[in-house]
LUMDODO-757138 format. One record per residue: y, x, z of N, C-alpha, C in turn. Coordinates in steps of 0.05 Angstrom, whole numbers, plus 5000, padded with zeros to 4 digits. Each point is the difference from the previous one (the first is absolute). Layout:
<rs>
YXZYXZYXZ
...
</rs>
This chain:
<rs>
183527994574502349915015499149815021
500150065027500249875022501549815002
500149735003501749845013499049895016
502649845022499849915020498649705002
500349925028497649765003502349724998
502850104993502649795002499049734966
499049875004499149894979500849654992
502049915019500549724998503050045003
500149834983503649874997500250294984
502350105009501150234987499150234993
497750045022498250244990498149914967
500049774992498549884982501150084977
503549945009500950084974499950345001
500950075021500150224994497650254989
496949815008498350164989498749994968
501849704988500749964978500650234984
502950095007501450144996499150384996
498449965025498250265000498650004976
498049884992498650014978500950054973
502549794993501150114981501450194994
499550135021501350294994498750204999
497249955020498550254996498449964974
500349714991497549934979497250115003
498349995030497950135002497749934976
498450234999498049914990497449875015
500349995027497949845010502049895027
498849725007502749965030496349935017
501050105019496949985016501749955030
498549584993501249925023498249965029
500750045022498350005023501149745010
497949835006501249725013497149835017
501549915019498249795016499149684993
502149914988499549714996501749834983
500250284979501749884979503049985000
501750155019502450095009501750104977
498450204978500750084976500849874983
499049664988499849924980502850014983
501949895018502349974989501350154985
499050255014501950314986497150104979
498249875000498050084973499749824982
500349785003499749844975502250044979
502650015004501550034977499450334981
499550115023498650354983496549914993
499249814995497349954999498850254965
502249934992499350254973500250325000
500350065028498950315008497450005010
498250184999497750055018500349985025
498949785012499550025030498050045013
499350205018497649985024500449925016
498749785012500649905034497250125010
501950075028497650115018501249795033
497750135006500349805033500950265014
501649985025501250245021497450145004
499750205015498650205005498649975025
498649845011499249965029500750115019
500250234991500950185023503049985005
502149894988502250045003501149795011
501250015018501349975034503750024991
500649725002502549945009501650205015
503050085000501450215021502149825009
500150005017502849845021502050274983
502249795010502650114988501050175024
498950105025500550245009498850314990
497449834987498150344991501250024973
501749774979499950034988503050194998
502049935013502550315014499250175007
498350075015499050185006498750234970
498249904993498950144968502650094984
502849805003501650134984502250185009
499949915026501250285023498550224992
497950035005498050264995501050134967
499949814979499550114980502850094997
501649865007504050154997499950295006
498949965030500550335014498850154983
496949964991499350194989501250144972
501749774994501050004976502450234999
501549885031502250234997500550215019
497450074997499650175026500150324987
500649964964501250254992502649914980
501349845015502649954983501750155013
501950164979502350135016502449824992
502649995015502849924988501350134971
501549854983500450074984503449874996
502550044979501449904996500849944980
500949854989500649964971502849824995
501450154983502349834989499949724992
501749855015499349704977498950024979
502750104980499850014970498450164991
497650055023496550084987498549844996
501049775013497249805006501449694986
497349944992500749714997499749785019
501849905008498549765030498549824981
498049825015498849754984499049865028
500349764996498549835019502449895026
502050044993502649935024502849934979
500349894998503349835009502050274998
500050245018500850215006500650074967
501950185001501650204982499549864966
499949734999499749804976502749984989
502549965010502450025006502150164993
502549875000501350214997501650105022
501550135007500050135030502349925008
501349855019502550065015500650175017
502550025001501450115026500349915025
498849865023499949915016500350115023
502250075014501350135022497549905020
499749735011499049945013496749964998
498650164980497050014995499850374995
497250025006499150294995499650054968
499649754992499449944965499749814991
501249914983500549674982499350034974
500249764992499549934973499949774991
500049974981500749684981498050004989
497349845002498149964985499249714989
498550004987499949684984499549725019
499950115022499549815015502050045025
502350085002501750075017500550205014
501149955014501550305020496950135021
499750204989497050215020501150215011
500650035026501950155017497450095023
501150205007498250165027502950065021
499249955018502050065025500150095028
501650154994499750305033499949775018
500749795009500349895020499049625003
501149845017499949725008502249894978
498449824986502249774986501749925026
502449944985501149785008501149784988
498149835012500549674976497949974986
499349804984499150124980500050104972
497650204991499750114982500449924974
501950074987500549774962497950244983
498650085007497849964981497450185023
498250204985497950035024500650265003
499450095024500850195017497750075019
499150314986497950205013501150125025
498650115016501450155023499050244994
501750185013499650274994497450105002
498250074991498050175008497849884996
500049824979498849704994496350194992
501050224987498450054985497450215014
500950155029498250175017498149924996
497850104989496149985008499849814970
501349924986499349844981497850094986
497649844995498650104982500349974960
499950234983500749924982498950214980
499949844977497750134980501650184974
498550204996502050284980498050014980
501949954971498650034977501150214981
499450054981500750224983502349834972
501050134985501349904983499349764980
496950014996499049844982499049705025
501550125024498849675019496750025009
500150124995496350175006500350025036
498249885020500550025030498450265007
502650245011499050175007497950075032
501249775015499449995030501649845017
500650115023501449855012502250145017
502149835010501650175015501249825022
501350215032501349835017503750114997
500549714997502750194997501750025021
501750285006501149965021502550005004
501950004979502949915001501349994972
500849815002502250054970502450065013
500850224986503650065009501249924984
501349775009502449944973502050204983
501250125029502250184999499650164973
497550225005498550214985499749854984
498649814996497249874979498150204999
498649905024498450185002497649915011
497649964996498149925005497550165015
498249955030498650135006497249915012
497650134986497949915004498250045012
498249985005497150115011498149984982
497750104980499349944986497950255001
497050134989499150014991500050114976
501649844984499650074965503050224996
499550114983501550244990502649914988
502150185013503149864988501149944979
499150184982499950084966499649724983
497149895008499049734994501749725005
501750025015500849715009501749984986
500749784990502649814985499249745002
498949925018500249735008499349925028
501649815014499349975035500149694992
496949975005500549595004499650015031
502249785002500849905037497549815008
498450085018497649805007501349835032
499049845020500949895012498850065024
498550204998497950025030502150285015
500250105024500450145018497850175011
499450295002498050155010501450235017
499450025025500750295008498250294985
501050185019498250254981497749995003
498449885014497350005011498449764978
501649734985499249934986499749715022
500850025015499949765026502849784981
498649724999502449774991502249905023
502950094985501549875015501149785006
501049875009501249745007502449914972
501450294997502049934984499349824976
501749784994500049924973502250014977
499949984980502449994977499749684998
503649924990500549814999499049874974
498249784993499249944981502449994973
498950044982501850004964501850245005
500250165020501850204999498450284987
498250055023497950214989497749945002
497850144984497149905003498949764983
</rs>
């Protein structure tokens, strides 16, 4: 298991967290000057290897480093076809979305009453403001988001490209085979078809 270089404050805990879950049998840490300790001393009763970085390996600015994942998207869905699926095929996870129970909302494309208030999407411009949070239509174009199988097993990935309320009807871009999916987790990133990052964002605690 690969992890990332996110290792202070929250990545600390969070690489905490990693370990006890994978319960590795060896954690083989790479470190410069002792950057590790924090997140190794409390696991000090697993096997550890420390090694020093690799001389050869060279820092990436955070342009090459979009770039590598531009590349690897396209390539990724450069045999995904569209697919559709009924709501009541899929499980949502990872959004706020369809948690709820549904209203009738003349003035929304789709509502609901969820534990944390009114989650509405809307054909148009508030007016006033909003008594609880309010998506705009089409919130969801280029979303990137991940498809697992029944047992929660991650099949791949997918872009999704519209939820129809009306229908309930869901439509993807994906790669992985239709048969397989019963689960869409909502991720927060935006990709056109080429795998190029969009501008768009999702509103934080809603989805993603």
């Amino acid at each position: 298991v690969n992890t990332t270089g996110f290792v202070h404050g929250p990545g600390r805990v969070l690489k905490g967290f990693k370990i006890e879950t994978v319960q590795p049998d060896v954690i083989i840490a790479l470190e410069q000057g002792g950057e590790l300790r924090a997140i190794l001393h409390p696991y000090r009763h697993y096997r550890i290897l420390r090694l020093q970085p690799s001389p050869l390996a060279a820092a990436k600015t955070p342009g090459q480093r979009r770039a590598a994942r531009e590349h690897a998207f396209g390539a990724y869905f450069s045999t995904a076809s569209e697919i559709s699926l009924a709501f009541r095929q899929v499980i949502f996870q990872r959004s706020l979305l369809f948690t709820g129970r549904k209203l009738h909302e003349t003035a929304y494309v789709h509502a609901e009453h969820t534990a944390e208030g009114l989650l509405a999407v809307s054909a148009g411009v508030e007016s006033g403001r909003p008594r609880g949070r309010v998506l705009p239509q089409g919130f969801e174009r280029s979303l990137l988001c991940g498809v697992a199988d029944r047992r929660n097993h991650g099949l791949g990935l997918a872009l999704l490209r519209q939820l129809d309320f009306a229908q309930e009807i869901l439509t993807l871009r994906t790669p992985v085979s239709t048969d397989r999916i019963r689960v869409l987790q909502f991720g927060a990133l935006y990709l056109d078809d080429q795998g190029r990052e969009l501008s768009t964002h999702v509103p934080p605690g809603v989805v993603g």
